[in-house]
C-alpha positions as CSV (number, residue, x, y, z in Angstrom):
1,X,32.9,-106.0,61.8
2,X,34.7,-102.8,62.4
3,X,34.6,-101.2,65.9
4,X,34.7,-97.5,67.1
5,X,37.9,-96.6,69.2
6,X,36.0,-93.7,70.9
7,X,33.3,-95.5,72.3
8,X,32.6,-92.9,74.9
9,X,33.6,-94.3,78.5
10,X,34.9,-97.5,77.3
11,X,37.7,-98.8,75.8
12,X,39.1,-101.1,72.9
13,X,41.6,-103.4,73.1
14,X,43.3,-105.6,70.7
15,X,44.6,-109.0,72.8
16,X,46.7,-111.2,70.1
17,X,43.5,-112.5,67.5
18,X,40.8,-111.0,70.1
19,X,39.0,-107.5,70.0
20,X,37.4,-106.5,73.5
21,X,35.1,-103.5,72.9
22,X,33.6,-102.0,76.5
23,X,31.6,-99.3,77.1
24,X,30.6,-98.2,80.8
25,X,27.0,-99.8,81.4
26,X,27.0,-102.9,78.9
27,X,28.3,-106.0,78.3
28,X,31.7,-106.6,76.6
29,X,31.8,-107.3,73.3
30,X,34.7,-110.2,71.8
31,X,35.6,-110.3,68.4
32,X,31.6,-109.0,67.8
33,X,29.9,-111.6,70.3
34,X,28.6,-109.6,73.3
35,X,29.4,-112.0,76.5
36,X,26.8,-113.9,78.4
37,X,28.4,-113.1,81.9
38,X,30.8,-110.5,82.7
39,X,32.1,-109.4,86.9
40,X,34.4,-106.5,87.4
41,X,36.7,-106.4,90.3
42,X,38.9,-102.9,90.7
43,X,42.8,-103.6,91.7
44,X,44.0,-100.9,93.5
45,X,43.2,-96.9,91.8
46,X,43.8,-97.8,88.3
47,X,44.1,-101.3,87.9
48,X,40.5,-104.0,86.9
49,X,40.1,-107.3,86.3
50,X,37.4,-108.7,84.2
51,X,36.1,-112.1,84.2
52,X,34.0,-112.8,81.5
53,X,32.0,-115.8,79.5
54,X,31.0,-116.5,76.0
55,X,28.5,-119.7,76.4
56,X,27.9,-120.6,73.4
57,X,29.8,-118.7,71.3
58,X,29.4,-118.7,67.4
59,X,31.3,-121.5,66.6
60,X,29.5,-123.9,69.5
61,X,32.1,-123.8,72.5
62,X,32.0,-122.0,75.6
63,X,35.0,-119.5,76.6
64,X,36.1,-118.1,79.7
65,X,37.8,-114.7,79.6
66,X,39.7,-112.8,82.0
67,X,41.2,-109.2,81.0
68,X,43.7,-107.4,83.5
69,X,45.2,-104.1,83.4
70,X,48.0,-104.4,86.4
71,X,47.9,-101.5,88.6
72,X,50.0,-98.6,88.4
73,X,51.1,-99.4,85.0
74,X,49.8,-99.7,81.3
75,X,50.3,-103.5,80.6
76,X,47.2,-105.2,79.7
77,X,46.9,-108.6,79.0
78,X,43.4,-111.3,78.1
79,X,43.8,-114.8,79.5
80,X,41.0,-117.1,77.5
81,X,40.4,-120.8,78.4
82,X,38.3,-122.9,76.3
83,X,35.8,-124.6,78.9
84,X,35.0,-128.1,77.9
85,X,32.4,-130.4,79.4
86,X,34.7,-133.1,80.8
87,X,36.8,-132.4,83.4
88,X,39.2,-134.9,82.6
89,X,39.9,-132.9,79.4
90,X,43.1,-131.0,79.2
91,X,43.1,-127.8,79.9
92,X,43.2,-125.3,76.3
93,X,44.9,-121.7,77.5
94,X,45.9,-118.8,75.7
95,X,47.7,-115.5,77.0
96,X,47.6,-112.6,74.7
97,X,49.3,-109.2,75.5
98,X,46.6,-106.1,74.8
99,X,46.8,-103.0,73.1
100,X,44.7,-100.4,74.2
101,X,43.4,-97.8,71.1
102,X,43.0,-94.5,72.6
103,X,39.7,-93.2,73.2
């Protein structure tokens, strides 16, 4: 699935193996699954943080997501945590830097 890179007021972002397409108003889509939940906390002027979860997602597990820009700069990153059901389960984390396609 090919995504647009000027979605108007939104943004792409490639994070490592993950494409995060927003767009003021909706839902965020990951690598073509729109999330099930999704809160947006604002850092500072020009800084956000997203938390966001994929419950089920195609493949039958349940993510959590969490995309930051850092204030006052242009470094962008997607933390993404596989959630599993047992809590004695170790935890499964990934960090990817993000790219932002202009847009």
């Amino acid at each position: 699935m090919s995504f647009s890179a000027s979605a108007a007021n939104g943004y792409t972002a490639y994070c490592g193996p993950y494409t995060v397409v927003a767009k003021v108003g909706e839902m965020d889509v990951i690598n073509g699954e729109r999330v099930t939940s999704q809160k947006i906390t604002y850092l500072g002027k020009d800084g956000i943080k997203v938390d966001m979860g994929l419950m089920p997602a195609r493949d039958g597990n349940n993510y959590g997501f969490q995309y930051i820009r850092r204030p006052g700069t242009e470094k962008r990153f997607l933390n993404v945590q596989l959630l599993q059901n047992s809590m004695d389960a170790p935890k499964v984390i990934g960090s990817f830097p993000c790219k932002k396609v202009a847009g």
